[in-house]
C-alpha positions as a Markdown table, in Angstrom:
| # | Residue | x | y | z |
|---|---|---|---|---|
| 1 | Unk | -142.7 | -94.9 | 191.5 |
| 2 | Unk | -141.5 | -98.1 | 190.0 |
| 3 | Unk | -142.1 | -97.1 | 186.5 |
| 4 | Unk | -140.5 | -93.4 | 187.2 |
| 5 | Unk | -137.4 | -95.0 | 188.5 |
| 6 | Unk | -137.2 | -97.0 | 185.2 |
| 7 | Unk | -137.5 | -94.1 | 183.2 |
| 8 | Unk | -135.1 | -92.6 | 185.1 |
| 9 | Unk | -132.1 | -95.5 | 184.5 |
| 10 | Unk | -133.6 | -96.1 | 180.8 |
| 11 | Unk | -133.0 | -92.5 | 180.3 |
| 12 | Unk | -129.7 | -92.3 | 182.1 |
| 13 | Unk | -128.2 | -95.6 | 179.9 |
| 14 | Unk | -128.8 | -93.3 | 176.6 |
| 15 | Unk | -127.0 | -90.5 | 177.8 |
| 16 | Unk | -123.6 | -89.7 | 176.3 |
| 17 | Unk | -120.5 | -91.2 | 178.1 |
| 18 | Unk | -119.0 | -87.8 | 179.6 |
| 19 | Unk | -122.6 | -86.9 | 181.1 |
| 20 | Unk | -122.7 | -90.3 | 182.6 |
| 21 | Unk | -119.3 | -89.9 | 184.1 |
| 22 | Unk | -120.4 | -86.5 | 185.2 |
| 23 | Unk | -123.6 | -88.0 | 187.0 |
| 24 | Unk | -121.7 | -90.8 | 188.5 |
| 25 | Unk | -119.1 | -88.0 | 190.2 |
| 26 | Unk | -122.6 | -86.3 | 191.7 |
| 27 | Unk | -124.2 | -89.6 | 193.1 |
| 28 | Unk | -120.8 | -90.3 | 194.4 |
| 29 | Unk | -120.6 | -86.8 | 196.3 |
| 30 | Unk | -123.4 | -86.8 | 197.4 |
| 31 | Unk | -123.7 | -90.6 | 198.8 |
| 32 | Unk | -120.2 | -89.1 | 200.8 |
| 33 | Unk | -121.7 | -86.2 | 202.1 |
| 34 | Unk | -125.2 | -87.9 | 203.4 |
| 35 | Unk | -122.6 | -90.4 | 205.2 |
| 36 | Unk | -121.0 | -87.4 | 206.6 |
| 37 | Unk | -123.9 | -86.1 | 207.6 |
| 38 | Unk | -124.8 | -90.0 | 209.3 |
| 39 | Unk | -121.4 | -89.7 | 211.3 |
| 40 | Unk | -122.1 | -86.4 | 212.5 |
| 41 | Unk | -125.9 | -87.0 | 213.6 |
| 42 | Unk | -124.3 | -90.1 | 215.1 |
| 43 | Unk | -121.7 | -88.8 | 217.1 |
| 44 | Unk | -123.7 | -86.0 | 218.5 |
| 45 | Unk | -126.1 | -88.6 | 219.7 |
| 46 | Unk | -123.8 | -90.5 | 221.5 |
| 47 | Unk | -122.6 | -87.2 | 222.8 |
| 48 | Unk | -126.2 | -86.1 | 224.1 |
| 49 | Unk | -126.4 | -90.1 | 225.5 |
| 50 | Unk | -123.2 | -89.7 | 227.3 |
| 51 | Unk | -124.0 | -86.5 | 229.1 |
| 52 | Unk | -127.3 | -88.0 | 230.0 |
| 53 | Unk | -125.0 | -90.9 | 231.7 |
| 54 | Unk | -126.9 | -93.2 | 229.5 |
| 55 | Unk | -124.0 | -95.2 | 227.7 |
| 56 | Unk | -122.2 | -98.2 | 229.4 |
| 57 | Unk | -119.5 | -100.1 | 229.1 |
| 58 | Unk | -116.9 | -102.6 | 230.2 |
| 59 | Unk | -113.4 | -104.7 | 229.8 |
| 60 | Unk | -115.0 | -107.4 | 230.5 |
| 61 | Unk | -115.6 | -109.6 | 227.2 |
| 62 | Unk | -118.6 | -111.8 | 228.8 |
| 63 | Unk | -120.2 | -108.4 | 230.0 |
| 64 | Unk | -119.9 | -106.8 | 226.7 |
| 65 | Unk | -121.4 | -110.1 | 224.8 |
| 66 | Unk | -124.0 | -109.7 | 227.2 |
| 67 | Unk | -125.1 | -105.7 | 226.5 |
| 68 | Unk | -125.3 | -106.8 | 222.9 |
C-alpha cells in the first residue's frame, strides 16, 4: 500500500498545474460531502438515542464534568 500511495503523490506532483488545481477542487468536494455525510449519520444517531430516552443531560456544570 505504501509504495502505491507513493506512486500515487509521485505521479500527482508531475502533473500539469490546471489538472492539479482540478484534483485539488475533487479531494476538496469530496472531503465536504463525506463530512456531510458524518453530520448526518451523526445527528440521526442522536435522534435514534433520544427516542430510546438514552441521552442525558443537565445545568449543572459539576454534573456535566462528571458525565464526561
Amino acid at each position: 500500500m505504501e509504495s502505491s500511495f507513493n506512486g500515487i503523490i509521485d505521479e500527482i506532483y508531475n502533473l500539469p498545474l490546471e489538472d492539479k488545481q482540478h484534483l485539488l477542487d475533487l479531494l476538496e468536494n469530496n472531503i465536504t460531502e463525506e463530512r456531510r455525510n458524518d453530520i448526518y449519520r451523526n445527528y440521526h444517531s442522536a435522534l435514534n438515542e433520544e427516542k430510546a430516552g438514552k441521552l442525558k443531560s443537565s445545568s449543572n456544570i459539576s454534573h456535566l464534568k462528571k458525565m464526561l
